[in-house]
VOTI-823734 format. One record per residue (C-alpha): residue number from 0; residue in one letter; chain; x, y, z. Coordinates in pm, 1 decimal. Each point is the difference from the previous one (the first is absolute). Layout:
VOTI-823734
+-----+--------+--------+----------+----------+----------+
: num : residu : chaine :     east :    north :       up :
+-----+--------+--------+----------+----------+----------+
: NUM :      A :      A :        X :        Y :        Z :
...
+-----+--------+--------+----------+----------+----------+
This chain:
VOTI-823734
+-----+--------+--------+----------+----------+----------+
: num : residu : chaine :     east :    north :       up :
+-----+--------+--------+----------+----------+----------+
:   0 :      X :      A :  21039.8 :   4378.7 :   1974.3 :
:   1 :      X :      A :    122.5 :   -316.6 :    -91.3 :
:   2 :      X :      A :   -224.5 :   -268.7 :    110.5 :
:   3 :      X :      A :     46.7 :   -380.5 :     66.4 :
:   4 :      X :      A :   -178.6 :   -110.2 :   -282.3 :
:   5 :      X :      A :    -63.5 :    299.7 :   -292.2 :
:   6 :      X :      A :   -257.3 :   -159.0 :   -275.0 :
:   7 :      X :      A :      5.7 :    148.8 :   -392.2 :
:   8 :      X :      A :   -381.8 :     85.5 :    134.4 :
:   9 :      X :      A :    240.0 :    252.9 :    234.8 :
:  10 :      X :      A :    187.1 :    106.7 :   -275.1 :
:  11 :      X :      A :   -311.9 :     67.8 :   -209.5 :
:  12 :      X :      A :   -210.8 :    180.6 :    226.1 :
:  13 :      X :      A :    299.3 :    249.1 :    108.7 :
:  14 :      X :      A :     87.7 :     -0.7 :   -400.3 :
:  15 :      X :      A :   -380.8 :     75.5 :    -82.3 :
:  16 :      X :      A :     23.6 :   -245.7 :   -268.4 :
:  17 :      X :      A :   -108.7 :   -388.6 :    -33.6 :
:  18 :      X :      A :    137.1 :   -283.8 :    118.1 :
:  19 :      X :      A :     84.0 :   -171.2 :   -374.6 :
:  20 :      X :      A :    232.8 :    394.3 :    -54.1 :
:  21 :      X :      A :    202.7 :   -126.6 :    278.4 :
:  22 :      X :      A :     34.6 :   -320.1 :   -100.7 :
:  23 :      X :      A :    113.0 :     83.9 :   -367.0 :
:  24 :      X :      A :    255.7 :    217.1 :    161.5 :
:  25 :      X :      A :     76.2 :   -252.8 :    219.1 :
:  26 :      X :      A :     68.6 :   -204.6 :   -309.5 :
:  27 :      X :      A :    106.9 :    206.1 :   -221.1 :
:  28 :      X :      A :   -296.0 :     -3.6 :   -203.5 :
:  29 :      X :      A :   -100.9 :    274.4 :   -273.9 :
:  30 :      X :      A :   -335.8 :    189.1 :     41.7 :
:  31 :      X :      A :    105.3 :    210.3 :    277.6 :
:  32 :      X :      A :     77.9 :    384.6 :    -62.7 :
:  33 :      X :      A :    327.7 :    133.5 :    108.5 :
:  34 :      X :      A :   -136.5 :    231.3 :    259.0 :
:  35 :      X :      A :   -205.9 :   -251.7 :    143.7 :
:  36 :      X :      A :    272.9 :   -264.4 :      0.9 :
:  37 :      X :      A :    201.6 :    261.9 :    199.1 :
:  38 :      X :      A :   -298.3 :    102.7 :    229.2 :
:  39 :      X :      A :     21.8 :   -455.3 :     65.5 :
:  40 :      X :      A :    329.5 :     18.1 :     60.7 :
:  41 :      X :      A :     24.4 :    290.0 :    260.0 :
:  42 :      X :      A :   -315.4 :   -170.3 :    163.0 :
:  43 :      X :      A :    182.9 :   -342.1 :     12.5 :
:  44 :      X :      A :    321.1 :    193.5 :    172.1 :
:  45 :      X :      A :   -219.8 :    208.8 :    241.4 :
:  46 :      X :      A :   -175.3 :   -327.8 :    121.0 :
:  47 :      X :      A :    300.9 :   -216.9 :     47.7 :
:  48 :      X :      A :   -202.4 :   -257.6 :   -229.9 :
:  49 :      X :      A :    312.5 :   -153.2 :   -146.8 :
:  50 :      X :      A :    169.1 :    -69.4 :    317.2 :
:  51 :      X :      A :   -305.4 :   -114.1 :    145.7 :
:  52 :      X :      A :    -11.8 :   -259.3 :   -273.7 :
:  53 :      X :      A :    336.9 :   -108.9 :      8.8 :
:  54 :      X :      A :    -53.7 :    -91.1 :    361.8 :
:  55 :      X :      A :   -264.7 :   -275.9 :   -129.1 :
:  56 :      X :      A :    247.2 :    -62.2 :   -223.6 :
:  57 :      X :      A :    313.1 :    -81.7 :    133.1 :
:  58 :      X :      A :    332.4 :    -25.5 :   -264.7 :
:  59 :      X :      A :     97.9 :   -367.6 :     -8.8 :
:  60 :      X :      A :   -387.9 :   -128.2 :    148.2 :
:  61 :      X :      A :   -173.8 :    159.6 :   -328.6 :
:  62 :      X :      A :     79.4 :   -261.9 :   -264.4 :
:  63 :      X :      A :    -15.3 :    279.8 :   -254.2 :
:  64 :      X :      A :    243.3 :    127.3 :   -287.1 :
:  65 :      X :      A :      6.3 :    333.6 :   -197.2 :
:  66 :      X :      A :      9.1 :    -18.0 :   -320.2 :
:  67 :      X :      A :    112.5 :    313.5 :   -153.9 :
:  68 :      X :      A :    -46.0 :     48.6 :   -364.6 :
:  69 :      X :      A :     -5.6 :    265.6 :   -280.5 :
:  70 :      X :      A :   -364.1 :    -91.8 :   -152.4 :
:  71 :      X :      A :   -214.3 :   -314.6 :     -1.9 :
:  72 :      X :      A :    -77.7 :     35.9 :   -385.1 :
:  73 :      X :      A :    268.7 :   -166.8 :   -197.1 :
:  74 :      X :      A :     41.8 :   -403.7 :    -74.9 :
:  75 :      X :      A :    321.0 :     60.1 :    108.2 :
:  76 :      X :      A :   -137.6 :     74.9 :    359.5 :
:  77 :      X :      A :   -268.6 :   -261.4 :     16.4 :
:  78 :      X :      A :    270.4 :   -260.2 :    -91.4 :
:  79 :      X :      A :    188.4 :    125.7 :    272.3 :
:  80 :      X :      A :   -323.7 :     31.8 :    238.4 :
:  81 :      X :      A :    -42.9 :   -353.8 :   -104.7 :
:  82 :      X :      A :    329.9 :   -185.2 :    168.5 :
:  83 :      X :      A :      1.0 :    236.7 :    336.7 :
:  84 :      X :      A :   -380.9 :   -124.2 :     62.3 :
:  85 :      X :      A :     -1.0 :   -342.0 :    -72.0 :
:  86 :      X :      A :    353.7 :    -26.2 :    226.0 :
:  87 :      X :      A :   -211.2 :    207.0 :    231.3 :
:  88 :      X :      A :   -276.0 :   -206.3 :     77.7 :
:  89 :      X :      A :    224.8 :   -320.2 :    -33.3 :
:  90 :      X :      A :    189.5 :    139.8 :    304.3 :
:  91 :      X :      A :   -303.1 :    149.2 :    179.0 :
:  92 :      X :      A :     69.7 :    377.7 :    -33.8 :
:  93 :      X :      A :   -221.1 :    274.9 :   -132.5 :
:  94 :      X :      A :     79.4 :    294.6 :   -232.1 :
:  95 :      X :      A :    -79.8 :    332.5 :     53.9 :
:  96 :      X :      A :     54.5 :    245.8 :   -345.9 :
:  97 :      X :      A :    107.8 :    256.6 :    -24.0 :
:  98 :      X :      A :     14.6 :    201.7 :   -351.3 :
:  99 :      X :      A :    209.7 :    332.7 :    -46.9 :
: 100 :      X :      A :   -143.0 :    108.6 :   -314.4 :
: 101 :      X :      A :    167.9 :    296.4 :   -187.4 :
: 102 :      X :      A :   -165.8 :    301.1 :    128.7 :
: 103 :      X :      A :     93.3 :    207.6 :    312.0 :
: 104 :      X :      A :    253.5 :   -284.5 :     58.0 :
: 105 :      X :      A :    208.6 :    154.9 :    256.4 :
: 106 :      X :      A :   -352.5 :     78.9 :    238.3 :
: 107 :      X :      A :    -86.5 :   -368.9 :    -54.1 :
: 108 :      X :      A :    286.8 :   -197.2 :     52.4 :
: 109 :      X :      A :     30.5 :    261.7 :    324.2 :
: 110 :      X :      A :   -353.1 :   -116.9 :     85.6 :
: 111 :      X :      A :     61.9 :   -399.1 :    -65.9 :
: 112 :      X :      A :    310.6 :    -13.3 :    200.2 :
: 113 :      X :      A :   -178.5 :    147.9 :    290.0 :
: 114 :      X :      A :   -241.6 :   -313.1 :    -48.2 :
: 115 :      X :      A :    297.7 :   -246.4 :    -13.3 :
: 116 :      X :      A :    186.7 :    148.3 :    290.6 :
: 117 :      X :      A :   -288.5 :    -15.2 :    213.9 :
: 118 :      X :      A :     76.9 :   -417.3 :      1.2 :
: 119 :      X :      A :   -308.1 :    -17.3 :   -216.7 :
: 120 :      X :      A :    214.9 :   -273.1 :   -164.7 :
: 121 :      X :      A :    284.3 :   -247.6 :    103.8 :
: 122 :      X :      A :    183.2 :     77.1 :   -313.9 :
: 123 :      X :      A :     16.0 :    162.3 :   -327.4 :
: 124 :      X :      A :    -16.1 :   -119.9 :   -364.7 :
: 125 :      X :      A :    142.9 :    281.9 :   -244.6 :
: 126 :      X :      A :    -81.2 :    -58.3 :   -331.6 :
: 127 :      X :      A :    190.0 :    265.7 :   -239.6 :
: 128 :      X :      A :    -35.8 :    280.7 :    228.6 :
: 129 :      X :      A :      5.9 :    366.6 :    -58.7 :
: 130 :      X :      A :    177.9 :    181.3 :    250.9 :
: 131 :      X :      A :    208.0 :   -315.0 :    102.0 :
: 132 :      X :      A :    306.2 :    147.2 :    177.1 :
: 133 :      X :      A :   -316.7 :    224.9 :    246.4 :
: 134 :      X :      A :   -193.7 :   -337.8 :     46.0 :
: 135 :      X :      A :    319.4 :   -227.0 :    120.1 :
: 136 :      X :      A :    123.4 :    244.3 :    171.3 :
: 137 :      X :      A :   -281.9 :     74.0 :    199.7 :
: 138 :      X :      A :    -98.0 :   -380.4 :     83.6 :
: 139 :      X :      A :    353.1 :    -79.2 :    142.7 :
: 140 :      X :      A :    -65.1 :    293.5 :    181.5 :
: 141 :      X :      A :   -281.6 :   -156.8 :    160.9 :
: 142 :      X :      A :    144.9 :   -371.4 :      9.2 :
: 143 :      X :      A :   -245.5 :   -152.4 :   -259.3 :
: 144 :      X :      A :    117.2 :   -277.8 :   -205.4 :
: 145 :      X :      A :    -43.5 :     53.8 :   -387.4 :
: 146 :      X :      A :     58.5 :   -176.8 :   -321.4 :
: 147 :      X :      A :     43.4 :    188.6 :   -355.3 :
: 148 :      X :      A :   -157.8 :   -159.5 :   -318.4 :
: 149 :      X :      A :    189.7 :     72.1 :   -335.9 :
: 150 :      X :      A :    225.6 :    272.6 :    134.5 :
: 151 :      X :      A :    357.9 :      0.7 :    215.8 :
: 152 :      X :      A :    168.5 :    237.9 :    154.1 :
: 153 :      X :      A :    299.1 :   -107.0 :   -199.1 :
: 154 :      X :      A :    219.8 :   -102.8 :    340.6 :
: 155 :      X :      A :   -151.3 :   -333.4 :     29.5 :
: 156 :      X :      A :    -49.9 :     37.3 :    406.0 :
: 157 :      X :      A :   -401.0 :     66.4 :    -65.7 :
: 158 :      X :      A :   -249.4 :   -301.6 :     -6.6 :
: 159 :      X :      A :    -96.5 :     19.6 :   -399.7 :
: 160 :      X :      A :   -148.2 :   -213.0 :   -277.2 :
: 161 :      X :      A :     64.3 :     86.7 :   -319.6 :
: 162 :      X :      A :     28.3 :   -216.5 :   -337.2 :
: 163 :      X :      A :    355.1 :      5.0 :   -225.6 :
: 164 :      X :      A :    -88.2 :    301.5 :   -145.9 :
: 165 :      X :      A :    367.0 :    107.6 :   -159.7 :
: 166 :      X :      A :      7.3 :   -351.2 :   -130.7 :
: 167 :      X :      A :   -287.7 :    -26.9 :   -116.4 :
: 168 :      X :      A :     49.9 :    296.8 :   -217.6 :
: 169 :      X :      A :    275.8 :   -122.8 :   -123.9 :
: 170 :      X :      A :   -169.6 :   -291.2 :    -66.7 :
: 171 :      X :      A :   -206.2 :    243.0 :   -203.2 :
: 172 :      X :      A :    283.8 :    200.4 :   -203.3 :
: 173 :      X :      A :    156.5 :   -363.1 :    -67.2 :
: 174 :      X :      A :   -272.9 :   -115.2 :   -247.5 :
: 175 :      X :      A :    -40.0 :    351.7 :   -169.0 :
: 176 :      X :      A :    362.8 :    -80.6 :    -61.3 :
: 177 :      X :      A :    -31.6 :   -262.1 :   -100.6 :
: 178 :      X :      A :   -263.0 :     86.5 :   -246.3 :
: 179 :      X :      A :    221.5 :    272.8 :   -180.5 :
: 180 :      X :      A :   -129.1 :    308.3 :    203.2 :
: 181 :      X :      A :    264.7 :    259.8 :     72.6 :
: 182 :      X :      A :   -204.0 :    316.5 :     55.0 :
: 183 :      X :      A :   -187.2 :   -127.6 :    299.9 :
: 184 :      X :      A :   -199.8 :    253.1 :    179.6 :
: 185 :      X :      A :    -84.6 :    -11.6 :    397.5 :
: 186 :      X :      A :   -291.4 :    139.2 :    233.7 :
: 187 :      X :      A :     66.1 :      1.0 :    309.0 :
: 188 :      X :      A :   -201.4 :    -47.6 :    315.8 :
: 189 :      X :      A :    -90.7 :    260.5 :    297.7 :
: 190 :      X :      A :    365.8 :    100.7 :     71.5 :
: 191 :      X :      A :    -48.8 :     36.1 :    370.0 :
: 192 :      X :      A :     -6.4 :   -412.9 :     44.4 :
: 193 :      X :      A :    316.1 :   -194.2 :    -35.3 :
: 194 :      X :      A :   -174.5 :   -271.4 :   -214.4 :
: 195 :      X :      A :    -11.0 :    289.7 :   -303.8 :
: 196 :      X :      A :    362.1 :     50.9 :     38.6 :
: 197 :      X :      A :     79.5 :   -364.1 :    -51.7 :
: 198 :      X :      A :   -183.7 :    -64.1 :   -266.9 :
: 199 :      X :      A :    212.1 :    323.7 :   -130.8 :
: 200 :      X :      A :    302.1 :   -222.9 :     71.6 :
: 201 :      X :      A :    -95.2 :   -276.1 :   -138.9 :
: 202 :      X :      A :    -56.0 :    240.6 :   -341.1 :
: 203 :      X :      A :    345.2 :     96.3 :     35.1 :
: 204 :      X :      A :    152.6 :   -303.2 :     94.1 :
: 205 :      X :      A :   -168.5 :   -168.6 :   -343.6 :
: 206 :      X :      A :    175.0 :    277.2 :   -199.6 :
: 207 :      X :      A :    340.8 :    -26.8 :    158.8 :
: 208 :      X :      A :    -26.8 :   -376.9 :    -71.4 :
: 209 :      X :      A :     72.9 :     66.1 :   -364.4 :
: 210 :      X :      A :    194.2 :    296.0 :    -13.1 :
: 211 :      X :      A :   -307.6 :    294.9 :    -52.7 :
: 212 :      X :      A :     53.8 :    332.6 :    132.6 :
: 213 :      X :      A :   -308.4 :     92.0 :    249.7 :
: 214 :      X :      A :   -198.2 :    276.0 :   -195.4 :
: 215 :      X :      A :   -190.2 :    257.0 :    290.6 :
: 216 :      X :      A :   -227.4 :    100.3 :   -318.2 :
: 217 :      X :      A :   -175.1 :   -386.3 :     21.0 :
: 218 :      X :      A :    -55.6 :     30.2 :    329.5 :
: 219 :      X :      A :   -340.7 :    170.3 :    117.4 :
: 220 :      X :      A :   -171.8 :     10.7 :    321.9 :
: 221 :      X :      A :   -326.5 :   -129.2 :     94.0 :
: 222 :      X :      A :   -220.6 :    -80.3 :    294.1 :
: 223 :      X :      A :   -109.8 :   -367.1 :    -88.8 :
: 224 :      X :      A :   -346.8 :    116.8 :   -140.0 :
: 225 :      X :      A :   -132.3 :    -38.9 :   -343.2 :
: 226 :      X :      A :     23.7 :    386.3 :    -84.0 :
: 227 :      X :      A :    346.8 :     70.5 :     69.6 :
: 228 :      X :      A :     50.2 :   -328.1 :   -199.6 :
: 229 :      X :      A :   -157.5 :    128.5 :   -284.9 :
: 230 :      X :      A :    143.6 :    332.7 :     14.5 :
: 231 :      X :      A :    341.5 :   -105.0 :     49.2 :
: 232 :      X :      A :      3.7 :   -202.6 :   -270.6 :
: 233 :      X :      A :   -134.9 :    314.4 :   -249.4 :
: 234 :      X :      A :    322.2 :    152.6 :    156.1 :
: 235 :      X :      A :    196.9 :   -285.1 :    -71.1 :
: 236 :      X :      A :   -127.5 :    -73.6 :   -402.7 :
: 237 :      X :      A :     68.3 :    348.7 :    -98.0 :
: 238 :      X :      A :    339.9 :    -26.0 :     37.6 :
: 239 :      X :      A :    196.0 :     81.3 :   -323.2 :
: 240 :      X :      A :    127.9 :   -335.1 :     39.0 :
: 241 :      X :      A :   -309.5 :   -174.2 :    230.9 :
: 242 :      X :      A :     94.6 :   -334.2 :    190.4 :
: 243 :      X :      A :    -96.1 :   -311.8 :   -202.2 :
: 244 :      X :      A :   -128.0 :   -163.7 :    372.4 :
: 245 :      X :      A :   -100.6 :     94.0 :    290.0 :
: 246 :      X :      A :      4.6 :   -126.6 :    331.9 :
: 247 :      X :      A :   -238.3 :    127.3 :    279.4 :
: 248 :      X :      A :     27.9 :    -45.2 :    376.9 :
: 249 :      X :      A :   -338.2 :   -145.7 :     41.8 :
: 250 :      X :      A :   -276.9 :   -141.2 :   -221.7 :
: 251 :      X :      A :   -250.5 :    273.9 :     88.6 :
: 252 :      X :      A :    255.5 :    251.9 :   -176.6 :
: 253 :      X :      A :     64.4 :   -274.5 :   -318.9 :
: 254 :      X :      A :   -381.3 :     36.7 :    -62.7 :
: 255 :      X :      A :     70.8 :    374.3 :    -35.0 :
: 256 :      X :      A :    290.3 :    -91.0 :   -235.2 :
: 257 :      X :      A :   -202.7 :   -221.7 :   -226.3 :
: 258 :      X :      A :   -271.2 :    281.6 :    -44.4 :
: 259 :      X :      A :    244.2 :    235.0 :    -94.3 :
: 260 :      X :      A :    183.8 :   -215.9 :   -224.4 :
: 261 :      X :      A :   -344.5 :    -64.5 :   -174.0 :
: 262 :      X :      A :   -103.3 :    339.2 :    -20.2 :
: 263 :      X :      A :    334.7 :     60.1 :   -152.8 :
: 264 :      X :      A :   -112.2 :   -224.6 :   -278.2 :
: 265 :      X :      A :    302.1 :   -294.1 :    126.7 :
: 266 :      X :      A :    -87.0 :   -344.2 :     11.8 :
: 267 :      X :      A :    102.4 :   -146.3 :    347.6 :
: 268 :      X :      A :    220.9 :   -285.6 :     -4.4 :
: 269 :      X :      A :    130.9 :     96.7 :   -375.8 :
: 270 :      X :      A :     80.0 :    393.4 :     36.6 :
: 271 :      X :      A :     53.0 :     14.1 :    330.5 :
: 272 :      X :      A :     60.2 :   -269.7 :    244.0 :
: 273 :      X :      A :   -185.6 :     68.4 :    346.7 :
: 274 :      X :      A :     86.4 :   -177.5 :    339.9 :
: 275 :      X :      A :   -144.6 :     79.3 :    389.5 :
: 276 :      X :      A :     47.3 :   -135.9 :    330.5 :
: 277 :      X :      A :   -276.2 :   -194.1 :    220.1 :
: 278 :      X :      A :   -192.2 :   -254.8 :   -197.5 :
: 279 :      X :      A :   -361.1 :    166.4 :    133.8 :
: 280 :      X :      A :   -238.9 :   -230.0 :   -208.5 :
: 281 :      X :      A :    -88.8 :    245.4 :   -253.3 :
: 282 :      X :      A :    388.5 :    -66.1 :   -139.1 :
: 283 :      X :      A :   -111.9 :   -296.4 :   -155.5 :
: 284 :      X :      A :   -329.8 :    131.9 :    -93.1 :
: 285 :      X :      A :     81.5 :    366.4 :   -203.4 :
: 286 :      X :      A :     67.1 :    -31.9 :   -363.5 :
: 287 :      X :      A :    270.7 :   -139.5 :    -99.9 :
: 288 :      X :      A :     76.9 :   -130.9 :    317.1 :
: 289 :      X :      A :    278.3 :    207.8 :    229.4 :
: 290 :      X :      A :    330.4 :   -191.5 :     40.2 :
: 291 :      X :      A :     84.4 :    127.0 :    393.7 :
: 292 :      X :      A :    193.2 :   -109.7 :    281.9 :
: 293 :      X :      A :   -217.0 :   -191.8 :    266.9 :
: 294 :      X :      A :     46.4 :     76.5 :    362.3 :
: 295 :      X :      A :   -170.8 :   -234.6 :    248.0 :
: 296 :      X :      A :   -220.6 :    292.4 :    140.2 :
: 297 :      X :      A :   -213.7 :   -207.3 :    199.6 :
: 298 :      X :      A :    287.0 :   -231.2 :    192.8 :
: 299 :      X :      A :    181.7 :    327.1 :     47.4 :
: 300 :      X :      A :   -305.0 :    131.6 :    259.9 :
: 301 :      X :      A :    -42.6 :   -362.6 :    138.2 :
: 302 :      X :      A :    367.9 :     -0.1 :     85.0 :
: 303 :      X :      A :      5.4 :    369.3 :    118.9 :
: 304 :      X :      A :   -298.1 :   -127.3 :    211.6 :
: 305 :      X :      A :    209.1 :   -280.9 :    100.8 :
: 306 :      X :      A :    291.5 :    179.6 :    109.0 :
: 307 :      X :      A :   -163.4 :    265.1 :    190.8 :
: 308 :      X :      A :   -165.4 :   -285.4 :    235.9 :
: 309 :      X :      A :    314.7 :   -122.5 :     49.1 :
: 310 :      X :      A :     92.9 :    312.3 :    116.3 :
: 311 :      X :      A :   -252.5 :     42.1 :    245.8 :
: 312 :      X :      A :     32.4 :   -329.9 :    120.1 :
: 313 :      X :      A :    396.8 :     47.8 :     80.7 :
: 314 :      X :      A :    141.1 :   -174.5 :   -196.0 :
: 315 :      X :      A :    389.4 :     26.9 :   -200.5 :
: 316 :      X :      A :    -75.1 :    101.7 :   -365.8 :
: 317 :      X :      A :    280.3 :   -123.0 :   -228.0 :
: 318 :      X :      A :    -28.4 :    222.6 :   -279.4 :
: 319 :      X :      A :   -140.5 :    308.2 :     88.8 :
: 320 :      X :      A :     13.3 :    103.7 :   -415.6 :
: 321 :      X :      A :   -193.6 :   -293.1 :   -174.7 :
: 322 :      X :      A :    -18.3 :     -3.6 :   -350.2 :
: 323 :      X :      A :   -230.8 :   -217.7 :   -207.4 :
: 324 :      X :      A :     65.2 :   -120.9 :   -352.2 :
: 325 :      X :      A :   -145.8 :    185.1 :   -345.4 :
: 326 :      X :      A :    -19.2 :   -157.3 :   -329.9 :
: 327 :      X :      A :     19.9 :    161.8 :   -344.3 :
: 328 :      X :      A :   -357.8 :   -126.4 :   -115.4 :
: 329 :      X :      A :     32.2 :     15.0 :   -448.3 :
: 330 :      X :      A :   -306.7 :     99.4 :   -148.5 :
: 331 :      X :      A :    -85.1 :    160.7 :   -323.1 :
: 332 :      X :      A :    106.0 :    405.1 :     41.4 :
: 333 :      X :      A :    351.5 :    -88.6 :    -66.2 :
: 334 :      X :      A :    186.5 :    -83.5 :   -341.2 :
: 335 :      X :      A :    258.1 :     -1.7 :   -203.8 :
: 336 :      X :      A :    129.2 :    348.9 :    -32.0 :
: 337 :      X :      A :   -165.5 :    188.9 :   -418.7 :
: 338 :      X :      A :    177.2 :    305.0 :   -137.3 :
: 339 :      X :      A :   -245.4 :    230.0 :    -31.9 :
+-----+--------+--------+----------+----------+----------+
């Protein structure tokens, strides 16, 4: 049944549904239920309408990336957003999103890489992506250049940006040092990216700089949001012996430290010294100020953007692992360690 040229007004009338469902399938979009979204899909297979659109849309003609990404809703994200589109339009090339969202996240990234493997796109921009090993995997499979934002597979031989995350932790654990603190507590990241597990290292490396024993007990696990921030750090201050600062893998998760610090009845920056990683703007802007590490989100998706082009285009890519500079930005959250 597959015809030259299938339209999503094909797709709808076999679906029994509007054209705007298909679409936000199509896109990813909310506001479609699951049985419908499935009734889309099937329609979509039975019709041939991807592969009739990938024959208007030739890979390597389409002057289109994928840009795969958790969520759109973090400043983290729009920083990020922010360097692959202005490289984009400066080298002519449009972006096609992609979100995988948190829900049924197996179906959908089963679903999305049907959409990129139907040369939809010329290549792939992975920003933090669930189910990385599945994705990469797949789009060798199929021959389509990709480029992986603030993640590594740890061997060096995949095209990656990320920022000196290990250093810049240490960076980090250097001025809490500094400062006094010897209890430091840690929150970690999503564990399934390597970027969590070298900021880890750089927590460990700070300790074995001057001789402290890594304690598992400081060390809790979140999932860079501003609940398991929070919550982590109520696990973390009622220790028998709680951590005197804290250091948190990403701003988002600091905020959550600094509320539960407060509703503890500490004073940030005197009882308990509070550092993240980022710089989003609200760093400067939250009260007192959050000392953090900066990473240069938005050069990191302009030269992800950058590299992938080159890619396409053929050409030798020197460093396939590039790693951009953090700095350890000082701000009022941290002090001098206080008995308490």
């Amino acid at each position: 049944m597959n015809k030259p040229h299938v339209t999503i007004e094909d797709v709808a009338q076999l679906a029994q549904v509007s054209k705007m469902s298909v679409s936000r399938v199509l896109n990813g979009q909310p506001g479609v239920s699951e049985k419908t979204r499935q009734r889309i899909i099937e329609a979509m297979d039975s019709l041939g309408y991807l592969a009739s659109l990938a024959r208007r849309t030739r890979r390597g003609s389409s002057k289109l990336i994928g840009l795969l990404i958790p969520d759109i809703t973090t400043t983290y994200m729009g920083e990020i957003l922010r360097g692959v589109s202005g490289a984009a339009e400066r080298l002519n090339y449009g972006l096609m999103l992609y979100t995988q969202g948190s829900s049924n996240s197996a179906q959908r990234t089963s679903y999305y890489l049907s959409l990129l493997n139907n040369s939809l796109v010329d290549g792939v921009l992975m920003v933090v992506p669930r189910d990385y090993e599945v994705i990469a995997s797949e789009l060798k499979n199929y021959a389509l250049p990709y480029v992986i934002i603030d993640h590594h597979s740890g061997t060096g031989n995949e095209p990656s940006v990320t920022a000196t995350n290990r250093k810049g932790t240490l960076d980090a654990m250097r001025h809490l040092l500094a400062l006094g603190h010897q209890r430091i507590g840690f929150i970690t990241g999503r564990m399934d990216i390597a970027c969590s597990h070298d900021r880890l290292q750089g927590y460990r490396d700070g300790l074995a700089e001057v001789g402290l024993p890594f304690d598992p007990e400081l060390v809790r696990e979140g999932d860079f949001s501003q609940p398991s921030g929070f919550q982590q750090a109520q696990v973390l201050l009622q220790l028998k012996e709680p951590p005197t600062a804290i250091v948190a893998s990403n701003d988002v998760m600091a905020f959550g430290v600094m509320d539960a610090a407060k509703a503890a009845g500490l004073a940030v920056g005197q009882d308990l010294s509070i550092v993240g990683f980022d710089d989003i703007f609200m760093a400067s802007q939250v009260y007192p100020p959050l000392t953090t590490v900066r990473q240069p989100m938005a050069a990191m998706g302009e030269a992800a953007l950058e590299m992938l082009v080159s890619l396409l285009d053929g050409r030798t890519i020197l460093t396939r692992r590039q790693e951009l500079p953090t700095e350890l930005i000082i701000r009022e959250s941290t002090g001098r360690v206080r008995q308490r």
